[in-house]
C-alpha positions as CSV (number, residue, x, y, z in Angstrom):
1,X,0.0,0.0,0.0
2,X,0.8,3.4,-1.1
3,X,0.2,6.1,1.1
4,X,0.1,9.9,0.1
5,X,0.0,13.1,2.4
6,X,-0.6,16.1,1.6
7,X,-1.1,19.3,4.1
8,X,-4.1,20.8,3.3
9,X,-7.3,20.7,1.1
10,X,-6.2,23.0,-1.6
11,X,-3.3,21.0,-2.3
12,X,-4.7,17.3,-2.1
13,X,-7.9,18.1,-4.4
14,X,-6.3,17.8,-7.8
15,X,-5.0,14.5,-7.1
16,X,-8.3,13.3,-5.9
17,X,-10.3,14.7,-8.3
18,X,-8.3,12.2,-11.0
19,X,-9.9,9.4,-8.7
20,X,-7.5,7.5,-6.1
21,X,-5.5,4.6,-7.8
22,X,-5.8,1.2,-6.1
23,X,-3.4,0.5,-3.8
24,X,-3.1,4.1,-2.8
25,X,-4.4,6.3,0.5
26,X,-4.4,9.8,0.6
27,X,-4.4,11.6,3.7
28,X,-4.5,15.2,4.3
29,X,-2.9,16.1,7.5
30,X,-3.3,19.7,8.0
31,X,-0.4,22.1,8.6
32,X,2.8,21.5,10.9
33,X,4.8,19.7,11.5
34,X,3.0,17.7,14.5
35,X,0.0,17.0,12.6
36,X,2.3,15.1,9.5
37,X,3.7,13.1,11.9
38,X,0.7,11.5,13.6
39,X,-0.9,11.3,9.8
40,X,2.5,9.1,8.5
41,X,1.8,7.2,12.0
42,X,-1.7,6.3,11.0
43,X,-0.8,5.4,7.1
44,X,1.5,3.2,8.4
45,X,0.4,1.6,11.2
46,X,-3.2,1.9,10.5
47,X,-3.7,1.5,6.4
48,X,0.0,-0.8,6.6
49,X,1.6,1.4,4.0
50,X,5.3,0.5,2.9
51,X,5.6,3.6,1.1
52,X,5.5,7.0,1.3
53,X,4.8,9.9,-0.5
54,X,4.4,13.2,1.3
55,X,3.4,16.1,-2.0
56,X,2.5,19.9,-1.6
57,X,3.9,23.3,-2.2
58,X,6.7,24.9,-1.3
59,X,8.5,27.7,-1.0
60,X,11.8,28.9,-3.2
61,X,15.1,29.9,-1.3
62,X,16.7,30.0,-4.4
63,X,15.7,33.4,-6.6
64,X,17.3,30.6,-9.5
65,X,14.1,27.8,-9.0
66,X,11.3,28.4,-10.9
67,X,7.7,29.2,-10.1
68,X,5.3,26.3,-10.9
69,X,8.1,23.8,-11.1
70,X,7.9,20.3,-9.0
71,X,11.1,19.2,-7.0
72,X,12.1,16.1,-6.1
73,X,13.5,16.5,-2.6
74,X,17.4,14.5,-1.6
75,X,17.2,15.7,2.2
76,X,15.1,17.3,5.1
77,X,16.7,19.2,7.4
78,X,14.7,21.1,10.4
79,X,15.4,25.1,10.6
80,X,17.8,25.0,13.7
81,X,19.7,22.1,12.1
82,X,19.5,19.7,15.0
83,X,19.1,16.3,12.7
84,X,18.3,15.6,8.8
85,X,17.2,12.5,6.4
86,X,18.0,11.5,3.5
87,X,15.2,11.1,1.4
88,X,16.3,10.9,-1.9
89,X,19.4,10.0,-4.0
90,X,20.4,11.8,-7.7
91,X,20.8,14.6,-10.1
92,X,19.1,17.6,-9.6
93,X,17.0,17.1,-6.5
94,X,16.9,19.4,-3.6
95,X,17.6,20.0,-0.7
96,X,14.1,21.1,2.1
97,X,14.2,22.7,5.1
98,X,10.9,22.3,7.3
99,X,10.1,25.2,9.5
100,X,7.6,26.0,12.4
101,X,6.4,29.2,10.7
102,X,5.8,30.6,6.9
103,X,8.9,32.5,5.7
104,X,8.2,35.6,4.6
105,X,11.0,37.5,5.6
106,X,14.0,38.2,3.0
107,X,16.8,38.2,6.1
108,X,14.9,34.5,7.5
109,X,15.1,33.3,4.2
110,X,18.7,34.5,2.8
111,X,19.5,32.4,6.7
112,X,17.6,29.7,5.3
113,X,18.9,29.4,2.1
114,X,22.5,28.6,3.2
115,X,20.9,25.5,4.0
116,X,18.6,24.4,1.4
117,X,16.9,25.5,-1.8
118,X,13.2,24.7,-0.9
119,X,10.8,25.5,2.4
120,X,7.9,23.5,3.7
121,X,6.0,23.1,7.0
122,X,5.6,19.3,7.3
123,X,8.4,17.3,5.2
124,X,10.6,16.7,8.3
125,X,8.1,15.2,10.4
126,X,7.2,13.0,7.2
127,X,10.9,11.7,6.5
128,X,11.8,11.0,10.4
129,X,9.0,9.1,11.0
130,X,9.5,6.9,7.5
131,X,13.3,6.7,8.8
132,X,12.0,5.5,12.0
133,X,10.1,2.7,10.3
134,X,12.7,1.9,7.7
135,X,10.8,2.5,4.8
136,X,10.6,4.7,1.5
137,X,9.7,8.2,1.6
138,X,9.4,10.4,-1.9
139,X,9.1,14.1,-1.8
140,X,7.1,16.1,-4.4
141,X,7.2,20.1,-3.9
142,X,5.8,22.5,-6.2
143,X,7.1,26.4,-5.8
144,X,4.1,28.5,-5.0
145,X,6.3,31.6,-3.8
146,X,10.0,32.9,-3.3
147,X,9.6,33.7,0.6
148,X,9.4,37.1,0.4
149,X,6.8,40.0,1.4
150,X,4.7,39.2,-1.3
151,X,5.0,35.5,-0.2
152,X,1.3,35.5,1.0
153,X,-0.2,36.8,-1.7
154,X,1.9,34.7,-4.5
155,X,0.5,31.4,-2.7
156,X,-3.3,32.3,-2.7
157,X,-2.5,33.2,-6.3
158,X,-0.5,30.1,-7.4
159,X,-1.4,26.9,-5.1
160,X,-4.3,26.0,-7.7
161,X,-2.2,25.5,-11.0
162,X,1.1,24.3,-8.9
163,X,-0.8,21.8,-6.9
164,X,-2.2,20.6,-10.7
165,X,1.4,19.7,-11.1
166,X,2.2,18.7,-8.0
167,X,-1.1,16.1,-8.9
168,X,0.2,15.2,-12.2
169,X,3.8,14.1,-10.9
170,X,2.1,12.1,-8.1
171,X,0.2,10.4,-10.2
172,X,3.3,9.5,-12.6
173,X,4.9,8.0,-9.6
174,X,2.5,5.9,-8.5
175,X,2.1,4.5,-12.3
176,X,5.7,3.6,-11.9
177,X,5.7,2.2,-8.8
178,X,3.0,0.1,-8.8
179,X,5.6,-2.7,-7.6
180,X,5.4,-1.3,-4.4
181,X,1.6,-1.7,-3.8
182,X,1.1,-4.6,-1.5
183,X,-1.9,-6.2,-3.5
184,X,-4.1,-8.4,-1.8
185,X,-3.4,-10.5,1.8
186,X,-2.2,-13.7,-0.4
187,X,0.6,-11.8,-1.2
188,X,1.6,-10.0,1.6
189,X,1.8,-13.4,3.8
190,X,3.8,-14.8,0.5
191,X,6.5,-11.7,1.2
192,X,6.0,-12.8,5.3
193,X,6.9,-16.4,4.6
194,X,10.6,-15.2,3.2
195,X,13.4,-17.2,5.1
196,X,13.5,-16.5,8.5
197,X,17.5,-16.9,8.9
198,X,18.2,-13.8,6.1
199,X,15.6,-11.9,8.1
200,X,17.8,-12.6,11.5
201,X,20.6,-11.8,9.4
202,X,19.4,-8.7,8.4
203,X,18.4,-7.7,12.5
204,X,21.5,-8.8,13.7
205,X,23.3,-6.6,10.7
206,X,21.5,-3.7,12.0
207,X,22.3,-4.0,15.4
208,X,26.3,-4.5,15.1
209,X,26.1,-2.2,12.2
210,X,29.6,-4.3,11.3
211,X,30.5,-1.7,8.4
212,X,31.3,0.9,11.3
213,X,34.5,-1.3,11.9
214,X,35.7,1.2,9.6
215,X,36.3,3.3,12.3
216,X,38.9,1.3,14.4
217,X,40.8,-1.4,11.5
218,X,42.6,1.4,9.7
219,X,43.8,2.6,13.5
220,X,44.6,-1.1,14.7
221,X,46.9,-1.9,11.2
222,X,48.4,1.8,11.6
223,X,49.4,0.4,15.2
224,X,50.8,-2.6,13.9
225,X,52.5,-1.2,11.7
226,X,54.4,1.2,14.1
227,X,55.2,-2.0,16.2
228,X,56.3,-4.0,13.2
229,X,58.7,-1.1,11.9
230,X,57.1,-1.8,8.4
231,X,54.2,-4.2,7.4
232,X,53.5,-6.7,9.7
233,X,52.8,-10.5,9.0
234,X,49.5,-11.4,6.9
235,X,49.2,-13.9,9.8
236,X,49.3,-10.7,12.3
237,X,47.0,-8.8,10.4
238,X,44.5,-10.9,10.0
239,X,44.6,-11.7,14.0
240,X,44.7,-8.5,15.1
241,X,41.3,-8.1,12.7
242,X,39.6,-11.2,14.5
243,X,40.3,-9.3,17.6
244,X,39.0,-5.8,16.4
245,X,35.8,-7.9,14.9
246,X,35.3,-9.6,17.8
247,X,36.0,-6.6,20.0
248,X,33.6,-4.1,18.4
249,X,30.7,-6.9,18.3
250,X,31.2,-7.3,21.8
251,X,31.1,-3.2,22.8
252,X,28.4,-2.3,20.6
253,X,26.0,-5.2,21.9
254,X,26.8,-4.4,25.5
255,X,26.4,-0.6,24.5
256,X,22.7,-1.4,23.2
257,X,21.8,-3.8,26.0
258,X,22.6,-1.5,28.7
259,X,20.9,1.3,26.7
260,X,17.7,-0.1,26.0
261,X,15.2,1.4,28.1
262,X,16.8,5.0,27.4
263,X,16.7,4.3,23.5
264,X,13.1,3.0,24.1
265,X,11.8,6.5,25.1
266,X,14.3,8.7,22.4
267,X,12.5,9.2,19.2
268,X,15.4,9.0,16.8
269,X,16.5,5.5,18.4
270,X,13.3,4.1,19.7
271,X,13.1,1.8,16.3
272,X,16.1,-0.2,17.0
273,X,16.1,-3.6,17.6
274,X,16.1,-4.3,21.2
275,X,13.6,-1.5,22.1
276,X,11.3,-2.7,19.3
277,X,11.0,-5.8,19.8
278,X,13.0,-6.8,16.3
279,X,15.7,-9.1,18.5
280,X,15.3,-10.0,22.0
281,X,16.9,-9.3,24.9
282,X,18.1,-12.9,24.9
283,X,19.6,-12.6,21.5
284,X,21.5,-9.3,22.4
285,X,23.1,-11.3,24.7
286,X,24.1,-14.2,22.4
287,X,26.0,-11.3,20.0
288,X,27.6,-10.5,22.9
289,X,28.7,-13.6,23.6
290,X,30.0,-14.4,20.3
291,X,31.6,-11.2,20.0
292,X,34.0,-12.1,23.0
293,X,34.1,-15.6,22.2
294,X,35.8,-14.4,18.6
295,X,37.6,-11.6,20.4
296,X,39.4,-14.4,23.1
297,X,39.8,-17.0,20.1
298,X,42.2,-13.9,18.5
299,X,43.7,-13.1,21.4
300,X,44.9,-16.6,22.3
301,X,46.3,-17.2,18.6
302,X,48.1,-14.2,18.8
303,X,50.6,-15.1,22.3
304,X,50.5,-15.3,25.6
305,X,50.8,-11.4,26.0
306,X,48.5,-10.5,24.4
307,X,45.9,-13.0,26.1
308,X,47.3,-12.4,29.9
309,X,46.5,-8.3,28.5
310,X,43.3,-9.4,26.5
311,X,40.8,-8.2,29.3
312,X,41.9,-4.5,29.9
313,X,39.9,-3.3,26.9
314,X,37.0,-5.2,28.1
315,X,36.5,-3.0,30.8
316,X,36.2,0.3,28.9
317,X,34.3,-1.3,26.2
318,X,32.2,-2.7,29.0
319,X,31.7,0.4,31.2
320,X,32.0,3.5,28.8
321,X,27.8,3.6,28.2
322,X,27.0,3.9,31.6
323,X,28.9,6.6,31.6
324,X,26.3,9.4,30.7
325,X,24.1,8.0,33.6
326,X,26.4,10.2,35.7
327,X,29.1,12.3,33.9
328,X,28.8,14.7,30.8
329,X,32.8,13.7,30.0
330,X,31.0,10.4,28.8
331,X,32.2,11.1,25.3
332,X,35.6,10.2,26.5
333,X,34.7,7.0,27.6
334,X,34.2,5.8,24.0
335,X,37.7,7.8,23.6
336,X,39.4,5.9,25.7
337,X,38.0,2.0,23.8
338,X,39.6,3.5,20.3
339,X,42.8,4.6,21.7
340,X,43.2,1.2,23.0
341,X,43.3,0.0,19.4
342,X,46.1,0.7,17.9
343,X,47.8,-0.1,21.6
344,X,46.2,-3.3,21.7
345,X,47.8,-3.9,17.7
346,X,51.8,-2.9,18.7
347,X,51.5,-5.2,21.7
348,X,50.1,-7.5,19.4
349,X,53.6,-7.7,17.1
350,X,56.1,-6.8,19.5
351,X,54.8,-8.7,22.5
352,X,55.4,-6.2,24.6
353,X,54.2,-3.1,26.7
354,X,56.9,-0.7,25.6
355,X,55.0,1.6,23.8
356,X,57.2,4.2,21.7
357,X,56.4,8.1,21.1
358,X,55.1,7.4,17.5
359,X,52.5,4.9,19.0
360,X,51.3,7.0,21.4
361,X,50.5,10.0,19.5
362,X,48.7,7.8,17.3
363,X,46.7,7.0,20.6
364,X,46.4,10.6,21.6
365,X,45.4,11.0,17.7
366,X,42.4,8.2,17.8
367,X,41.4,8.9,21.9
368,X,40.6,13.4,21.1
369,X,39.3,12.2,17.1
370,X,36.5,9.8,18.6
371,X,35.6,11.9,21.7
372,X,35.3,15.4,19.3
373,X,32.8,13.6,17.0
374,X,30.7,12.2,19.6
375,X,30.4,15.4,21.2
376,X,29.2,16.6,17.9
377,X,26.4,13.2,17.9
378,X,25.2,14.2,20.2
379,X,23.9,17.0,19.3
380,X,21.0,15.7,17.8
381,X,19.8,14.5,21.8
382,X,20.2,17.8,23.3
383,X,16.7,17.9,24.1
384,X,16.2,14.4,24.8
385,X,19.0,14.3,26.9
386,X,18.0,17.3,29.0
387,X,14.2,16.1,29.5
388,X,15.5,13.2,30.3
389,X,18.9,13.7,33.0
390,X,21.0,11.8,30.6
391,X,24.5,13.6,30.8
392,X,25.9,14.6,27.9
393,X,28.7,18.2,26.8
394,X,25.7,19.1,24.3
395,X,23.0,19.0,27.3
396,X,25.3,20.5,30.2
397,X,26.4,23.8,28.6
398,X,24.5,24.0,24.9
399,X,25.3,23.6,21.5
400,X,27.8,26.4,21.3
401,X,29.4,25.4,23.9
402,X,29.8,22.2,23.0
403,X,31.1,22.7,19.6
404,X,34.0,24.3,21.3
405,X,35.2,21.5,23.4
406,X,34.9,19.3,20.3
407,X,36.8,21.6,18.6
408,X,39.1,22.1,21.3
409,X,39.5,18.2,21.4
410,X,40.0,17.9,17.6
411,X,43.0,20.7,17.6
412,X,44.4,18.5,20.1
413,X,44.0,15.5,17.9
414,X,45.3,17.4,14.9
415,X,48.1,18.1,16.9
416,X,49.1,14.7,17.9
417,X,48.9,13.8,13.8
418,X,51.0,17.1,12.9
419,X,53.9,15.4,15.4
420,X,53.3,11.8,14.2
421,X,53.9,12.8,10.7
422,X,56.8,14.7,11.3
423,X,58.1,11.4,12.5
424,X,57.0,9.4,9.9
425,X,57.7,11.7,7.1
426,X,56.6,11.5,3.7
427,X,54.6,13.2,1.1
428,X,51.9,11.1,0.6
429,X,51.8,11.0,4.6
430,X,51.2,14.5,4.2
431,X,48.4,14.4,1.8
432,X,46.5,12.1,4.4
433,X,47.6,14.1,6.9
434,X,45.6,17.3,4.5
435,X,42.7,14.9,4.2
436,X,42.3,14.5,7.6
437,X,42.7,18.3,8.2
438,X,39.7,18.7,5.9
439,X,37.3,16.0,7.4
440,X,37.7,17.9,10.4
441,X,37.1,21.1,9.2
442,X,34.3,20.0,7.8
443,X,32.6,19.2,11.0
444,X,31.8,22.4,11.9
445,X,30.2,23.5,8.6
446,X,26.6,24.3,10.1
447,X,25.2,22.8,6.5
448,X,26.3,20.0,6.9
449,X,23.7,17.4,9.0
450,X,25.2,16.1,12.5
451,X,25.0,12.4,11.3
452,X,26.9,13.0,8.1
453,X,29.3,14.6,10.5
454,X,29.7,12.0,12.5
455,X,29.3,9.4,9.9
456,X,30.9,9.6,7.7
457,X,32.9,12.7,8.3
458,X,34.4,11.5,11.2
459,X,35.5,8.0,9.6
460,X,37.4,10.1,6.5
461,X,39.1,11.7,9.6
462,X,40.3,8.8,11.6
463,X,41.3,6.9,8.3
464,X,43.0,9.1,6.8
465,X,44.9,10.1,10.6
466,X,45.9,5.9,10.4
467,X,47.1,6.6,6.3
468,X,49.1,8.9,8.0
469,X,51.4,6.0,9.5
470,X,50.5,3.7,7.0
471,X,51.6,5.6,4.5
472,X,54.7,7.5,5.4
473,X,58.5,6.7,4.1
């Protein structure tokens, strides 16, 4: 099932006066941002739609769009920033911002513009709530107006014929997309009786989110590497991956298990798996589990050091998200399980605790890197975290604030990479250690969404910090 919002009567009317398709609900939600989001609630939950498609009028922030023409929307971003989706991938879609109130004002709007081309009421609320719910979610805006004084006036005089093309692109969509209509109850429990062990597979993907692993191998063979003088065994390497696999499993099942009940009441996590219901409690603990069990399997193959060390990082990795239950330096709890990564990797090929200056810089490096950008994550709780006494550098002294310490914590980082290449030496050291520079420069652009900045920002960062070492002559 299709299902199609639009905010108010005007808008909806010339779609519905073509007749609505089968397979299709159309909903109108009325203005704001609040009343689009219980109306996507109710086409889903209510009329089981697996589809989206919230269509309207907009305004222009750009003086370069045209009146009368229909967007296609890639991302929705609120007015004060605080979080955006991704709604759309491909050429010459753009970008909305959803607002609380019309913009009429040129100096609100020239603001706005910095941070999208188009200007809506409702398509936030729409996208997070699809996001939520993992599925599709198309945006269709036609420009009634240029948000400007004579904003008011241009939309009484324009929302008929716009929302006749607003109608006519909706209707080509649906035409093409009539695979996604869930037909009759026959076929819906034929899609319900897909293998059960890829669905589990597909949970248990989400909930280790394995591809993050990006942010710590790159740091754990950069560590080796220091400790092997050169390139370590393939044996090593491939040990000392085991290890990080097994590792991160471990940490981020423990993180979500001990986390539950707090994720269960924030809106942007309360659709993961353990607080919906998708895995149980039971099976967060078997990841767990099997996280170690790899973890002390690659441990033991690489020496007796290294397993007599083997539970040190456990207790960080254990520990670091109860944190925020009473500190607001709980950022540098995850700090401190990354540094240990390229620690844990020299110990790993040298077999011993003598770290040298080049290794730890490179810890100093990964420990301020990690702790910056989830600072800058956490941004997107602020409010959460305040309603809700979890302690946070975002929630304890504001946005602004926090921003600085990140940034503070990032020079710091920067630092530690400006000396570690100066030992390493190289030019194509250099050029990752410019990379790097840029990643983190770019996560204070105020465009640019939080979780873009924190992933996958922040992972161009830390790589190309560990391309540093693994690169230099």
């Amino acid at each position: 099932m299709i299902g199609i919002l639009f905010a108010t009567e005007m808008e909806a009317k010339p779609f519905l006066d073509r007749g609505e398709p089968e397979g299709v609900v159309t909903v109108v939600s009325g203005m704001g941002m609040e009343a689009a989001r219980l109306a996507t609630e109710g086409l889903i939950e209510k009329h089981d739609c697996t589809s989206i498609i919230n269509a309207g009028v907009c305004g222009a922030l750009s003086n370069r769009l045209e009146r009368g023409a229909v967007y296609r929307v890639s991302m929705v971003s609120t007015e004060n920033l605080k979080a955006a989706v991704k709604v759309g991938v491909g050429f010459g879609l753009k970008r909305l911002v959803t607002v609380d109130e019309p913009v009429f004002q040129q100096e609100r709007k020239n603001k706005l513009s910095k941070y999208g081309e188009l200007v809506d009421m409702e398509g936030y609320a729409v996208a997070r709530v699809c996001e939520e719910h993992d599925i599709p979610c198309i945006m269709i805006k036609g420009v009634t107006d240029f948000g400007d004084a004579s904003g008011k006036a241009d939309i009484k005089k324009h929302i008929d014929p716009v929302s006749e093309t607003v109608a006519e692109a909706v209707a080509g969509i649906v035409d093409g997309a009539s695979c996604l209509v869930t037909h009759e109850k026959a076929g819906r429990s034929d899609a319900t009786r897909q293998d059960a062990s890829s669905t589990l597979i597909g949970k248990l993907h989400s909930f280790t989110k394995i591809e993050h692993t990006v942010f710590s191998l790159p740091l754990l063979f950069a560590g080796a590497w220091l400790g092997a003088g050169g390139v370590p065994s393939v044996k090593s390497l491939l040990l000392i991956t085991l290890v990080g696999l097994g590792a991160r499993t471990f940490g981020m099942a423990i993180n979500r298990i001990m986390d539950k009940n707090i994720d269960a009441g924030n809106p942007r996590t309360k659709n993961r798996e353990l607080p919906s219901g998708k895995l149980s409690l039971v099976q967060g603990y078997a990841v767990a589990l099997a996280g170690i069990a790899v973890y002390f399997v690659g441990c033991a193959l690489l020496g007796e050091t290294v397993l007599r060390l083997s539970l040190v990082p456990l207790i960080p990795l254990s520990m670091y998200s109860l944190l925020k239950r009473f500190t607001p330096l709980c950022h540098y709890g995850i700090g401190v399980c990354l540094a240990a990564a390229p620690l844990g990797a020299f110990v790993a090929v040298t077999n011993s605790l003598a770290f040298t200056p080049e290794v730890l810089l490179l810890a100093i490096f990964t420990f301020c890197w990690i702790s910056g950008f989830d600072i800058i994550y956490a941004l997107m709780d602020i409010d959460f975290d305040r309603a809700n006494k979890i302690r946070s550098i975002p929630a304890s002294i504001g946005p602004r604030g926090a921003q600085w310490v990140a940034a503070i914590t990032h020079l710091i980082s920067f630092a530690a990479l400006v000396l570690l290449w100066m030992s390493v030496g190289g030019a194509l050291s250099f050029a990752a250690l410019l990379v790097s520079a840029g990643a983190f420069g770019a996560a204070y652009l105020p465009f640019i969404p939080v979780h873009v900045r924190f992933f996958p920002i922040s992972a161009v960062a830390g790589i190309a910090g560990a391309l540093v070492v693994l690169l230099g002559s």
